[in-house]
Every structure is written in C-alpha cells, then in structure tokens.
Backbone bond lengths (Angstrom), bond angles and torsions (degrees), N, CA, C in turn:
res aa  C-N    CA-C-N  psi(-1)  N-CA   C-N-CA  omega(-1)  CA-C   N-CA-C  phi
1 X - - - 1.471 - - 1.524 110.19 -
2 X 1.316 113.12 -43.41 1.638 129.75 -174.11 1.940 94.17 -66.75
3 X 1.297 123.46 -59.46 1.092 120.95 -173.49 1.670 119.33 -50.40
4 X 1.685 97.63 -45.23 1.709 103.69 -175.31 1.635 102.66 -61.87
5 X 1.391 105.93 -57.24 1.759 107.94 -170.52 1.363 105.67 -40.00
6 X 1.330 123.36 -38.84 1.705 126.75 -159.22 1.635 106.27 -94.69
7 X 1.767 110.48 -21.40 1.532 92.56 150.93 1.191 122.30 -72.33
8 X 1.422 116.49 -46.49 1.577 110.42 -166.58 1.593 105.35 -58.89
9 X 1.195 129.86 -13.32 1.564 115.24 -152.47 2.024 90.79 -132.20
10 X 1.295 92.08 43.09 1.990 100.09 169.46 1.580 102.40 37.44
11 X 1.658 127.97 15.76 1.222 111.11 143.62 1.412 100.01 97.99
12 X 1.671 108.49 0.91 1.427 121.99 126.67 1.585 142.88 -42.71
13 X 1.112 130.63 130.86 1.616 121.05 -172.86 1.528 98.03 -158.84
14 X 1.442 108.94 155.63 1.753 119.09 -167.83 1.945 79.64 -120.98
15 X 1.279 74.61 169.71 2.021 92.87 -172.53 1.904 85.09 -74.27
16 X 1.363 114.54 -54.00 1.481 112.54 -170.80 1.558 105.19 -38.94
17 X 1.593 91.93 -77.58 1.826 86.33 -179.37 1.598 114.52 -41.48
18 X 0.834 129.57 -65.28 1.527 131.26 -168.95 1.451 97.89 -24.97
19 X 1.389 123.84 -65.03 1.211 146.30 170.66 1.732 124.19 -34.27
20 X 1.151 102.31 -49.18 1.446 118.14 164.05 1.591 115.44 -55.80
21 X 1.187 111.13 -45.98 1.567 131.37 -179.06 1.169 102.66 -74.50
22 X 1.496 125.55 -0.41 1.544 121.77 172.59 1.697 124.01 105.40
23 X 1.160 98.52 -18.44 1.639 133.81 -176.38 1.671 97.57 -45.87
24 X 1.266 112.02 117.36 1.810 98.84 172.05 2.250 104.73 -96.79
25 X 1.136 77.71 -174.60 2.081 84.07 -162.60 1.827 86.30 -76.57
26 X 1.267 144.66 -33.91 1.409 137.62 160.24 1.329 106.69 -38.82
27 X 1.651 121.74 -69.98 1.420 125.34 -155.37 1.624 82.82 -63.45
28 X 1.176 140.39 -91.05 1.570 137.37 -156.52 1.476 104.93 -29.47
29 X 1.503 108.53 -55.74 1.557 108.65 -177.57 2.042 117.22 -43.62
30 X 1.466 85.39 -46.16 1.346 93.40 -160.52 2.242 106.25 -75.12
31 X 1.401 97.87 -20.01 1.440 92.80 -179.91 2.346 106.37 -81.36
32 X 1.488 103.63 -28.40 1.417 103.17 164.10 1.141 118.67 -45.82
33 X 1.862 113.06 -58.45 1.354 91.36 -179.14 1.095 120.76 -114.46
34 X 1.251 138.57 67.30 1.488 160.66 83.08 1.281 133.68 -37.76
35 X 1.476 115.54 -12.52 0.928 150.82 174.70 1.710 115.97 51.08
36 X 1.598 122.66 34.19 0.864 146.22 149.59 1.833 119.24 -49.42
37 X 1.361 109.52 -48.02 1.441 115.99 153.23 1.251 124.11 -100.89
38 X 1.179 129.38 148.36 1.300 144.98 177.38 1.209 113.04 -95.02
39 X 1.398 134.78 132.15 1.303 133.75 178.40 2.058 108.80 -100.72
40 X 1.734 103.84 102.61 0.717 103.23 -169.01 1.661 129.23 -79.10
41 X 1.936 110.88 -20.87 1.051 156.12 -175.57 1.338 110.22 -175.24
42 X 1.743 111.54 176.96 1.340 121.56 -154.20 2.312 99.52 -86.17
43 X 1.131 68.51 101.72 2.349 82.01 -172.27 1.363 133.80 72.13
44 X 1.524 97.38 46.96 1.393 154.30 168.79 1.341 131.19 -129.56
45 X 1.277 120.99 119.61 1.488 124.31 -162.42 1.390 98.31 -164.98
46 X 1.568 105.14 135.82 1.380 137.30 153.02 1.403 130.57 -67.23
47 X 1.429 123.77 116.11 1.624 113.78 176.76 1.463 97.27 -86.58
48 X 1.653 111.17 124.92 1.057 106.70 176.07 1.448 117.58 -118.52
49 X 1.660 106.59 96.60 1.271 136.25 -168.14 1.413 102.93 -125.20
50 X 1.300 115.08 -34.61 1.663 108.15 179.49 1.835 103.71 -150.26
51 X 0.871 99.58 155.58 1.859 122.37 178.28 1.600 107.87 1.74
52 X 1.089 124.86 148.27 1.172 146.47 154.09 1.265 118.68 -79.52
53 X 0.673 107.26 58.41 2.069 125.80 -173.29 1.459 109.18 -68.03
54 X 1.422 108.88 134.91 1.787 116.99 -166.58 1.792 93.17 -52.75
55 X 1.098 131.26 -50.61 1.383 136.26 -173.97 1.584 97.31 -50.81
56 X 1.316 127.18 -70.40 1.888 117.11 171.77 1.270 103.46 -24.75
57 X 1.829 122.31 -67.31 1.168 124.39 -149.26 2.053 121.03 -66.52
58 X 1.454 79.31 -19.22 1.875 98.68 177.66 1.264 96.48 -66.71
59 X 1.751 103.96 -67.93 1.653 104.04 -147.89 1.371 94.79 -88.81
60 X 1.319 150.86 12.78 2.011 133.24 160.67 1.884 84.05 -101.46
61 X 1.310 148.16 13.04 1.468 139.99 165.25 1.128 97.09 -80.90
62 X 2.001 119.61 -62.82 1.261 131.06 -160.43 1.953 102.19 -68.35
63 X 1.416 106.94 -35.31 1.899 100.41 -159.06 1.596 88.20 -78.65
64 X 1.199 142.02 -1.98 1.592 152.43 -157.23 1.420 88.44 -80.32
65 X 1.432 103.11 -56.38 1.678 100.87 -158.04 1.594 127.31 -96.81
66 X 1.688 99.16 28.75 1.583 120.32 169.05 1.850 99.46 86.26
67 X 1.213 95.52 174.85 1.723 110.53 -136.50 1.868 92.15 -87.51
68 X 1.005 109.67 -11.06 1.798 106.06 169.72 1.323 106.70 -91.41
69 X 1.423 138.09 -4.04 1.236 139.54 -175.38 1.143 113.69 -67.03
70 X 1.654 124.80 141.91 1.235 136.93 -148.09 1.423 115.95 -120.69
71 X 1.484 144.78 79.76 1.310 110.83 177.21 1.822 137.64 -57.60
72 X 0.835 136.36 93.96 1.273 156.14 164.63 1.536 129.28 -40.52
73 X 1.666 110.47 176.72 1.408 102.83 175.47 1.354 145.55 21.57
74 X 1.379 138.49 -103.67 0.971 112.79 -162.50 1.683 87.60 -118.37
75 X 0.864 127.57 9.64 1.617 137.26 166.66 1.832 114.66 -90.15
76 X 1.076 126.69 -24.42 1.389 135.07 143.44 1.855 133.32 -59.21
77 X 1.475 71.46 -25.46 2.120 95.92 -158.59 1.947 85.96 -77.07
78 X 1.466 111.81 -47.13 1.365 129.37 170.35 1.452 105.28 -39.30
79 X 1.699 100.01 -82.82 1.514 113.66 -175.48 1.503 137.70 -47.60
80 X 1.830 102.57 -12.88 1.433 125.79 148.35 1.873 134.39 -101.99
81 X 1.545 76.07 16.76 1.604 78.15 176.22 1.287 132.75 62.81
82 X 1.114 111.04 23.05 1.471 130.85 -177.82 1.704 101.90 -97.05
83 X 1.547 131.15 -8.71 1.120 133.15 -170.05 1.814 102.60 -136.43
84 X 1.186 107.88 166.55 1.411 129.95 169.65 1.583 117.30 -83.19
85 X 1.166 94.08 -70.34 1.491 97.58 -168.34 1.745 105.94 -97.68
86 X 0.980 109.07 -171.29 1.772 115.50 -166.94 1.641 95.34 -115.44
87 X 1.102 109.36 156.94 1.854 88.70 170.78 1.169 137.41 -117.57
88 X 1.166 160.38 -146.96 1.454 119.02 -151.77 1.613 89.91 -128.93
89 X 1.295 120.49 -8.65 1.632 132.17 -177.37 1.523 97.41 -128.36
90 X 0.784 103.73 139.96 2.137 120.87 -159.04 1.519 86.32 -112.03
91 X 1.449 120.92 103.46 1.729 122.76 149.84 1.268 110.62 -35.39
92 X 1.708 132.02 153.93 1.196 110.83 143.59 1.677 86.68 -155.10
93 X 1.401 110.28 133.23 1.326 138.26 146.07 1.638 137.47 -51.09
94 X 1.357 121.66 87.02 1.842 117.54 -159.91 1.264 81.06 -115.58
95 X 1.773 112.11 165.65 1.161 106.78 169.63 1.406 110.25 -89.59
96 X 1.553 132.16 -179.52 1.288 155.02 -151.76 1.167 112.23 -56.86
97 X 1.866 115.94 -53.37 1.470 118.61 164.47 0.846 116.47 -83.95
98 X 1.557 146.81 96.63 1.252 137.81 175.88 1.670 91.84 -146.60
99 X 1.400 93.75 143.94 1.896 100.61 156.00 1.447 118.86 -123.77
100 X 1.392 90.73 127.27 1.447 99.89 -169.21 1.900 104.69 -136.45
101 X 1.011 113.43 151.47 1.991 110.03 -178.28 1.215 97.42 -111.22
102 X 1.167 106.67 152.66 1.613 107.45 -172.26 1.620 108.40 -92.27
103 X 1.163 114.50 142.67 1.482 158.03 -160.54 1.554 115.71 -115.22
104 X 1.591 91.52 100.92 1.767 102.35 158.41 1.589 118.06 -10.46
105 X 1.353 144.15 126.30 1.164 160.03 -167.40 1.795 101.78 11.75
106 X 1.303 107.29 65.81 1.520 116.46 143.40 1.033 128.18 -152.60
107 X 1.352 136.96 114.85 1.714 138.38 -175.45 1.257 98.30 -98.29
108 X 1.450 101.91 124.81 1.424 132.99 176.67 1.618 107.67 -112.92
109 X 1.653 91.29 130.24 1.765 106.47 175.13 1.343 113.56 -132.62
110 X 1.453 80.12 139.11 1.725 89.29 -165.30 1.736 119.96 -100.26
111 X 1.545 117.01 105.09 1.388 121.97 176.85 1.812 87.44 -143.21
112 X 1.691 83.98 164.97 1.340 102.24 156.62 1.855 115.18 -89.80
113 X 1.270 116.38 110.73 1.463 109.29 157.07 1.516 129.21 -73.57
114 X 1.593 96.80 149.40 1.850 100.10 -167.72 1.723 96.51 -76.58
115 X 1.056 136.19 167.70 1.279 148.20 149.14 1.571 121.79 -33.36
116 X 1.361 121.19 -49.54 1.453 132.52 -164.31 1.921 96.17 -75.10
117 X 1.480 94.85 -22.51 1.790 94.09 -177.38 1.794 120.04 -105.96
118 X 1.196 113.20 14.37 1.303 141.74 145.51 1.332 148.74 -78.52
119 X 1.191 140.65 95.60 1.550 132.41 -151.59 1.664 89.47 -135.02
120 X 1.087 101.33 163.31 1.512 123.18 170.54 1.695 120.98 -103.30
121 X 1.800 137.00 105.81 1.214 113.25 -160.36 1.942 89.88 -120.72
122 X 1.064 120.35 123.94 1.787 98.94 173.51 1.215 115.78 51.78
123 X 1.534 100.57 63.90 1.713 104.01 -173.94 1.475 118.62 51.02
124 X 0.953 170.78 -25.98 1.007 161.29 55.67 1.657 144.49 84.10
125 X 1.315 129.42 82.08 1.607 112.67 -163.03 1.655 91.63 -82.80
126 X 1.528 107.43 136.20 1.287 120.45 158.15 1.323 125.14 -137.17
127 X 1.317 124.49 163.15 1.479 108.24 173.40 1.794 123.95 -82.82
128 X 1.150 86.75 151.98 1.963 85.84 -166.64 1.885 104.50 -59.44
129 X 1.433 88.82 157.22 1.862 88.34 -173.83 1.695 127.44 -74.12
130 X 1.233 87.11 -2.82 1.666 91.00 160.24 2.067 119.57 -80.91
131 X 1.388 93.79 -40.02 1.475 105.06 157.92 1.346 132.95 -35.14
132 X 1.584 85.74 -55.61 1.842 96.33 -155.04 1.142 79.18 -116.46
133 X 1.657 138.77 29.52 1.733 116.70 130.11 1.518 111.68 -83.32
134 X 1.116 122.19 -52.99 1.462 110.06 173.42 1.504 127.06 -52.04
135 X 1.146 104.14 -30.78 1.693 99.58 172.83 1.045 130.78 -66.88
136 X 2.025 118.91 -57.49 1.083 132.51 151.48 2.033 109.69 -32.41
137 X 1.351 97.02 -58.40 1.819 78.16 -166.80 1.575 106.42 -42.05
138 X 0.856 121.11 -50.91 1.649 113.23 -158.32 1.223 120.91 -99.48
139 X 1.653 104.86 25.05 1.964 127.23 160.18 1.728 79.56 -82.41
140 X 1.632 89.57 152.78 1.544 119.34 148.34 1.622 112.85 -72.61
141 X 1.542 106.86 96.72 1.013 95.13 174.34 1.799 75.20 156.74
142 X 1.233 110.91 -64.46 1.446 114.38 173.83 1.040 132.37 -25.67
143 X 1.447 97.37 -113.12 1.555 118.23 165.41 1.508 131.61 97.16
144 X 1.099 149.86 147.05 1.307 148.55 167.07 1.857 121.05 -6.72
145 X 1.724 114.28 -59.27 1.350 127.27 137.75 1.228 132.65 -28.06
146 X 0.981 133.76 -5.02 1.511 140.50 -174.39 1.519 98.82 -110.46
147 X 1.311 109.90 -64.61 1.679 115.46 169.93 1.159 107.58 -52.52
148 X 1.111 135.00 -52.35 1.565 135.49 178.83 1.549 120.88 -35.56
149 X 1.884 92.08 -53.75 1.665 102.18 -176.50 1.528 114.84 -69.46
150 X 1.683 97.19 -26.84 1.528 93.43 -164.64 1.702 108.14 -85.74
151 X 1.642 127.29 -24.61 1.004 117.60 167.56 1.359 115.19 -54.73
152 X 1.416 126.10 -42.06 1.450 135.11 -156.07 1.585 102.57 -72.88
153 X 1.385 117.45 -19.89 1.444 135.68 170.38 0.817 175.20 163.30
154 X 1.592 91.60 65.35 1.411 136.00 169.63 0.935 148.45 -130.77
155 X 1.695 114.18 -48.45 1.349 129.59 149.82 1.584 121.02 -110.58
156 X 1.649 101.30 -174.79 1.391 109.62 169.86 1.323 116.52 -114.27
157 X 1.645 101.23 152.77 1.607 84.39 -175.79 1.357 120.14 -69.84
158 X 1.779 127.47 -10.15 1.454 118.02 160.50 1.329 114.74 -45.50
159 X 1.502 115.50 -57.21 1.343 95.30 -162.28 1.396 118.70 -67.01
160 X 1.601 118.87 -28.20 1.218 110.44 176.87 1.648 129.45 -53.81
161 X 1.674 119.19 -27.87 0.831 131.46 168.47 1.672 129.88 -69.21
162 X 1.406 89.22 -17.95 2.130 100.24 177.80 1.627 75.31 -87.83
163 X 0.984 136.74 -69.00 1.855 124.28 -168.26 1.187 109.71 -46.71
164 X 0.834 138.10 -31.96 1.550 130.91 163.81 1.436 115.88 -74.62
165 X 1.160 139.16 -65.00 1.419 141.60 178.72 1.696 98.47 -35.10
166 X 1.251 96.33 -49.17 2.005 101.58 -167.39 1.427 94.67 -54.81
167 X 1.033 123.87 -33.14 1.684 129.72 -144.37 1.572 111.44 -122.87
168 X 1.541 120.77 23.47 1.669 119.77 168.70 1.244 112.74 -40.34
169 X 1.617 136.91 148.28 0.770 132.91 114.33 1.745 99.59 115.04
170 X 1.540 108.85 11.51 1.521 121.67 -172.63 2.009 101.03 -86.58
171 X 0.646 146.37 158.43 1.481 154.95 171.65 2.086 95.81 -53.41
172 X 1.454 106.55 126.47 1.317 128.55 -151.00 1.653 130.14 53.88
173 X 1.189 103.31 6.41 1.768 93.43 -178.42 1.376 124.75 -57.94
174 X 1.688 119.45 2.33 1.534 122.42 -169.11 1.829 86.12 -88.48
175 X 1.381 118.75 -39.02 1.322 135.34 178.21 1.202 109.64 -39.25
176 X 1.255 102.59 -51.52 1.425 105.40 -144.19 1.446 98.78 -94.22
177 X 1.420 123.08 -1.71 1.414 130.34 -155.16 1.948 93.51 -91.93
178 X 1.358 81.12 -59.27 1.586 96.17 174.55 1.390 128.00 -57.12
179 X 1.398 111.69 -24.65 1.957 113.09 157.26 1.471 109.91 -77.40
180 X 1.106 102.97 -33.03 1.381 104.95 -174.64 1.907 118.01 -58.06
181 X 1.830 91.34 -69.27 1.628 87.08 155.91 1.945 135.05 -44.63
182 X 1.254 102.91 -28.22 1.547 107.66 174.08 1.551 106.80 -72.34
183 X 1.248 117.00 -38.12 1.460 103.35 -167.97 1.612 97.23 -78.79
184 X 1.231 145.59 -24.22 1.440 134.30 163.91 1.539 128.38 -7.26
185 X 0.934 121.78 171.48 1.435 131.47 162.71 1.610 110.89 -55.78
186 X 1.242 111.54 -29.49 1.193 100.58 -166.62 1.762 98.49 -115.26
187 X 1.184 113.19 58.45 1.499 114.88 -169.18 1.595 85.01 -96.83
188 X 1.176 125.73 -60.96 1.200 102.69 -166.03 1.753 129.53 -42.05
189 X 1.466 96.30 -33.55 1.586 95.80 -169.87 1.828 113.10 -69.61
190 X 1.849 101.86 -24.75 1.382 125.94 154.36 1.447 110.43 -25.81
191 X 1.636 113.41 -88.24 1.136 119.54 -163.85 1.695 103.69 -87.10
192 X 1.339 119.68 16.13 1.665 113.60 148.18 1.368 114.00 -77.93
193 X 1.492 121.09 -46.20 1.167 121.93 177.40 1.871 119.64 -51.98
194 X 1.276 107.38 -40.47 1.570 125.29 -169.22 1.730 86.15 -72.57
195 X 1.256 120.91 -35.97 1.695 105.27 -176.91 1.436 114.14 -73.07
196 X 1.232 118.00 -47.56 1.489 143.45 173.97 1.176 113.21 -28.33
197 X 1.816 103.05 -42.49 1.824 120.11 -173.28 1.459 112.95 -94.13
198 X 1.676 99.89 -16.99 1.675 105.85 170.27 1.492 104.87 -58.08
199 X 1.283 103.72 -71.50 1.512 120.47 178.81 1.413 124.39 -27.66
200 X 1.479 94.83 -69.19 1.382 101.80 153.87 1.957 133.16 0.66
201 X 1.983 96.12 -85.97 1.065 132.57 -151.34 1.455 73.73 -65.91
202 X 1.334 132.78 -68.96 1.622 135.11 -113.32 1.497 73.30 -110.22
203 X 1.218 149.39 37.08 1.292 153.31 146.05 1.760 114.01 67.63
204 X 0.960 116.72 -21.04 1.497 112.41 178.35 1.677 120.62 -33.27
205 X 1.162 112.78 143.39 1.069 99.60 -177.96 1.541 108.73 -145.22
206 X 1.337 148.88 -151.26 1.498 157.55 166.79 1.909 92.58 83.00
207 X 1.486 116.47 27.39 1.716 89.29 169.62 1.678 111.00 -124.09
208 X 1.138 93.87 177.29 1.467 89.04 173.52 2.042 112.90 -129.42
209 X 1.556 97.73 151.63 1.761 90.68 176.18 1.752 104.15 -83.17
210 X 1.451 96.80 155.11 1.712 123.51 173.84 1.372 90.93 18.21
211 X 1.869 99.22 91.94 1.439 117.66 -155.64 1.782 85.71 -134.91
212 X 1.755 123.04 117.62 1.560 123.42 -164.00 1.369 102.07 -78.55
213 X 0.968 123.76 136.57 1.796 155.68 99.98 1.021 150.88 -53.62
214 X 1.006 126.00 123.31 1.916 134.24 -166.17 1.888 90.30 25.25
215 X 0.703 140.04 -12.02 1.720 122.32 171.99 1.550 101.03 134.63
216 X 1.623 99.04 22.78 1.298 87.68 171.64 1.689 104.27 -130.92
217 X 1.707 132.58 -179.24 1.319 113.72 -178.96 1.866 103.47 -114.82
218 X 0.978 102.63 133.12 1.539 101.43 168.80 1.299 120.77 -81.20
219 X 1.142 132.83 121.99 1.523 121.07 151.80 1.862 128.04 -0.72
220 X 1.191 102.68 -88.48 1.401 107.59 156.04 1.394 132.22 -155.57
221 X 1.492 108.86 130.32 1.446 120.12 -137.37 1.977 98.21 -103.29
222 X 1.127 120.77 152.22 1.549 98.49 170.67 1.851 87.08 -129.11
223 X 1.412 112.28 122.69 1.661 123.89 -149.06 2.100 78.76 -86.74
224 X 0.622 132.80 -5.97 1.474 111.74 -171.33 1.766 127.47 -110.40
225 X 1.241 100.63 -11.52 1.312 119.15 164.91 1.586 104.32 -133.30
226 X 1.229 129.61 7.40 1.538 119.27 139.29 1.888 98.91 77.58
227 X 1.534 112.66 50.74 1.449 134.54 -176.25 1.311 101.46 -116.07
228 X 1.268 102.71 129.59 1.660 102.11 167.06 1.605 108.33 -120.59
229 X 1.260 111.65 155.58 1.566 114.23 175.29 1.833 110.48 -118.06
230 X 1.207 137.11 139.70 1.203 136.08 164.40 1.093 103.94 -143.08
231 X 1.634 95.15 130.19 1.898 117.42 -168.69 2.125 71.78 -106.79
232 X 2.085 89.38 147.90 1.091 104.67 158.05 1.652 111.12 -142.37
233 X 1.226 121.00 161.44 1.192 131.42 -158.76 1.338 124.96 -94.96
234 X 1.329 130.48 -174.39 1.434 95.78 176.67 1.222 106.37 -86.23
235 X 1.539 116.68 159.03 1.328 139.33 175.33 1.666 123.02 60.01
236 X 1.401 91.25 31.67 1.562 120.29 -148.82 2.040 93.16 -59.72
237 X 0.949 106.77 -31.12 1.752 122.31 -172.37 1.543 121.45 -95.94
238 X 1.812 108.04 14.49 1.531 106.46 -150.94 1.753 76.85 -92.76
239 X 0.875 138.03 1.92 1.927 137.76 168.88 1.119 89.84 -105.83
240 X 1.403 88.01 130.15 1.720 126.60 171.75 1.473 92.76 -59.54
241 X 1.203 128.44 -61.06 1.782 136.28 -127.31 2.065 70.61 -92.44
242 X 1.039 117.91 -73.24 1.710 119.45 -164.23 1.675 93.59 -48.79
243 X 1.219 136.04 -35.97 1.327 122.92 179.29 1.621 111.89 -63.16
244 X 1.350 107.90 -41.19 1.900 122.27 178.48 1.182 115.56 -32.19
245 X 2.071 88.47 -74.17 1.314 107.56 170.34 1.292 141.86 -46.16
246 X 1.142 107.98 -38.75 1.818 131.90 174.25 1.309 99.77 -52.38
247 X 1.790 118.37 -74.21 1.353 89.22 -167.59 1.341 113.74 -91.14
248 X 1.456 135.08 31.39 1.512 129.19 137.11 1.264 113.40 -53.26
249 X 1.172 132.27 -56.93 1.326 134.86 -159.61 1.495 106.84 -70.47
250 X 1.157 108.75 -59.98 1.541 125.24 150.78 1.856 120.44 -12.23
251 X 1.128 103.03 -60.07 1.409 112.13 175.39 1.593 119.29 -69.25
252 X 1.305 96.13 -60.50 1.832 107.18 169.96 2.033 107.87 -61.58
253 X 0.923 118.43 -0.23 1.392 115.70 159.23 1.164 108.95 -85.28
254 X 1.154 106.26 -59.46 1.470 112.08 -172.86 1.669 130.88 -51.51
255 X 1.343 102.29 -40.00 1.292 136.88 172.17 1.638 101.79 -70.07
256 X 1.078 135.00 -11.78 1.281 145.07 156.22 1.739 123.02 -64.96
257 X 1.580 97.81 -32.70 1.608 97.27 173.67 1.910 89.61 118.38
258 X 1.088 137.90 -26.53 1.300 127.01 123.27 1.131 152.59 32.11
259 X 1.703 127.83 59.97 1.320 104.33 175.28 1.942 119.00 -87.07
260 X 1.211 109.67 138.16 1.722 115.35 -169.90 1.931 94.82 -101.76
261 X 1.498 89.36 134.53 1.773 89.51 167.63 2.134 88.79 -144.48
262 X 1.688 65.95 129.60 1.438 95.38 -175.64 1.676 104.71 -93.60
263 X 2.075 115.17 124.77 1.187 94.91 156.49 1.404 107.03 -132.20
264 X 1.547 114.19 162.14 1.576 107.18 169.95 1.342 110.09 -107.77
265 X 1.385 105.34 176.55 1.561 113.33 -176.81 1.475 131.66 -48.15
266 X 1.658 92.06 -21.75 1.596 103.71 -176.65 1.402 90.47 -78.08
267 X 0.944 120.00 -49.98 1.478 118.81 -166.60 1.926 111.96 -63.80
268 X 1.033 106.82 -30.80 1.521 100.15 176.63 1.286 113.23 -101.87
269 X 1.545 114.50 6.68 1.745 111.09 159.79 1.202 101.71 -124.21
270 X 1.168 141.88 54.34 1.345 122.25 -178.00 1.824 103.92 -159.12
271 X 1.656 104.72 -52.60 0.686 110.75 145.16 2.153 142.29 -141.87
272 X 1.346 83.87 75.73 1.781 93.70 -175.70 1.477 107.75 -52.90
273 X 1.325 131.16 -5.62 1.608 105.14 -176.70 1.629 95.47 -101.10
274 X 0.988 119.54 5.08 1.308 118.39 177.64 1.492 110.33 -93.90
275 X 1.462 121.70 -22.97 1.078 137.50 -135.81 2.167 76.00 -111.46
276 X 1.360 113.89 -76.76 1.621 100.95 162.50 1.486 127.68 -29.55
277 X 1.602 128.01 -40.05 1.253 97.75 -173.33 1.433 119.42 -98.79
278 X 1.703 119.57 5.60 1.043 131.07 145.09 1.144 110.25 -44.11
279 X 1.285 137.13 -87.10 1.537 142.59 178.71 1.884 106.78 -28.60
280 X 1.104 106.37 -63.06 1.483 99.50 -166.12 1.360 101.95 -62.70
281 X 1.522 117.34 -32.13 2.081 99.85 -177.10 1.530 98.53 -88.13
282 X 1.370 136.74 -6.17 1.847 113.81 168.04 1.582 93.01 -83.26
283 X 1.375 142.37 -32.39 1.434 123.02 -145.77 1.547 88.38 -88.53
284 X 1.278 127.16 -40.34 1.676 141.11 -161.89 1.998 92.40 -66.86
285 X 1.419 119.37 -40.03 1.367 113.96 179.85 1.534 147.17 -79.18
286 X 1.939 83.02 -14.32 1.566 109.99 170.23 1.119 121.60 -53.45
C-alpha cells in the first residue's frame, strides 16, 4: 500500500498518509533520521530512493502549504499539460486566511477559490483548466500562445470567460481581460488594428486598410507592389469551416497576382519587429 501511494505521488508522502498506511510517528521519525526520507516541509517528506522529479518538487511545494492549497499559474498550466517545461518558482494558491512565510522558489497568493475552479489531477489540488489558462497566459513564461493552444484544444472561450468573471480582481486579471477580449469574435479586427499601429509607428507608408481584391477585402493591401497583409486573432483557425474559407480566399488572392503575408497575434505581440522587416523586404521586392 505504502509502495503504490509513493508511486502514484512521485515519491511524495504527508505524515497523515504515512499514517493511514499504518505508519506510527516512531517509524516516520525513525526513517527521517536515517535519512531515507527527506523532510521536505513541516509533514511532508520525500523518499529518497529515486530522482527529484519537477512533479515531486510541485506536489511536496503545494502539500507544504496545508490541504486547501492550490497549485496555480504556470505550475498548474505544467501539471495540465498545457506547458513543456515545469517552472522554476511553483505558484501556489491558499485561501485568504492562511499564514504561511515565504519559501525559496514559491509564490504564494492569497484568495479564496470557488469550487467549479478546483479539480483534483494525480492526487493533487489544481486549478481547473479554464482557470489556469488565464492565469498562466499572462505569467512570463505564458503568453498569448498558451491561450491560443489551449482554445484550439481544450477549452472554450465561454468558459474561460465565466473563470474570469468568477475571479475579478486576482493578481493579472487586467491581463487577462485584454486576451480575453482579443480572442472574441471580433479578434480579428483587434489584431488589424495592432498591425495598422505597427505600420504606423515604424513609418511605412503607400497602404491602404480593408483594401478589395478579386471581390474580396484584405486587411491591408499596399496597391502598388501588389502586397497584402492579414492580421489574425487568437484562435483565429479553431473553425473548421473559417479555416476552409480562409484559405479559399487566400488562394483566389493570390491567384490574382498577389503576394499574401499572413500574421498572428503571437506574431504581432510577441514579436512586431520581426513582423516590420518582413513587410519592408516583400514591399521593397515587388
């Protein structure tokens, strides 16, 4: 029983469980200092028989800070697989009254979470993945791309938006408000505007906005070397039928004599100077 619990839980164990498994406060005592367990926090311990695996290091951070403790941000975003790497500072979510001292690579935030934004993953409290997409996006580390992937398949943007409403006023929600509005229906006209202001800034000039083609309108067209620009939004492709269409239209531009440069949101917030000198070497080659 002692062996299974300590696989499933990366070899993590709480004094309770130990206890449950039959374990008296001698036997735990006596494997600490033998140093067979590791004392990771105060009734929390590591069997240290094999690796210290980022997954140990999440869940003995999160079981550290008592049994309502939440893994969060971009340490949830991980623990649902929405990320690659693990991160090097462990979010964690307590509720409001809690005392806790702060701890070498873990940022702890203090709210009460509702129920509907709580899930259980591998033993585990985390926040549900509508949650910990908005949060994660607007960690360093996140980003615009994260929302992107996870609309395209995982969630919807309703639900992300009831997780936010539930959740005003938590550390980034102005962030998260503003991806949120971009990924809308009306994201595209969003990230037309954000190109418009690229252009703008970096002075280029000779184009025009939702400028016609073969019978269709481009974003922004430059009529003299025959360049088109199309900003898309986030999750701009998560419809089958709007993906179809796209590159129909796409083609019959092109097929016009037409060159099309496609950017997405990541690309015009993430990286816009890359996104300018594209433009200046197709318009300079026409």
């Amino acid at each position: 029983m002692l062996a299974d619990l300590l696989r499933r839980h990366d070899g993590v164990i709480t004094f309770d469980q130990a206890v449950g498994c039959g374990m008296s406060k001698y036997a735990i005592h006596r494997r600490v200092q033998s140093g067979a367990w590791r004392r990771c926090s105060r009734g929390v311990f590591f069997v240290d028989d094999r690796p210290f695996t980022d997954a140990a290091r999440i869940r003995s951070t999160v079981w550290g800070l008592g049994t309502q403790a939440t893994a969060s941000g971009l340490a949830a975003a991980w623990w649902l697989n929405l990320t690659t790497f693990a991160p090097d500072v462990v979010e964690v979510t307590v509720p409001r009254v809690s005392n806790h001292r702060h701890r070498s690579g873990t940022r702890v935030r203090r709210r009460n979470l509702c129920p509907a934004d709580v899930i259980e993953r591998g033993g585990l409290r985390v926040t549900a993945m509508p949650l910990t997409v908005i949060e994660a996006a607007v960690r360093r580390g996140g980003g615009p791309k994260l929302m992107d992937s996870a609309l395209q398949r995982h969630v919807e943007l309703r639900t992300l938006w009831n997780a936010h409403l539930r959740n005003k006023g938590r550390h980034g929600s102005p962030a998260s408000r503003r991806l949120l509005q971009a990924a809308e229906d009306g994201a595209r006209s969003a990230a037309e505007r954000l190109l418009i202001q690229l252009l703008k800034t970096a002075g280029i000039t000779g184009w025009k906005a939702n400028y016609p083609v073969a019978g269709y309108k481009v974003d922004v067209g430059f009529p003299a070397c025959k360049v088109a620009l199309e900003a898309d939004g986030l999750a701009f492709h998560s419809d089958s039928d709007d993906f179809h269409n796209d590159r129909v239209r796409q083609n019959v531009i092109a097929l016009a004599g037409w060159q099309v440069l496609r950017f997405t949101w990541l690309d015009l917030t993430e990286y816009p100077d890359r996104v300018i000198a594209t433009i200046r070497r197709a318009i300079s080659v026409r």
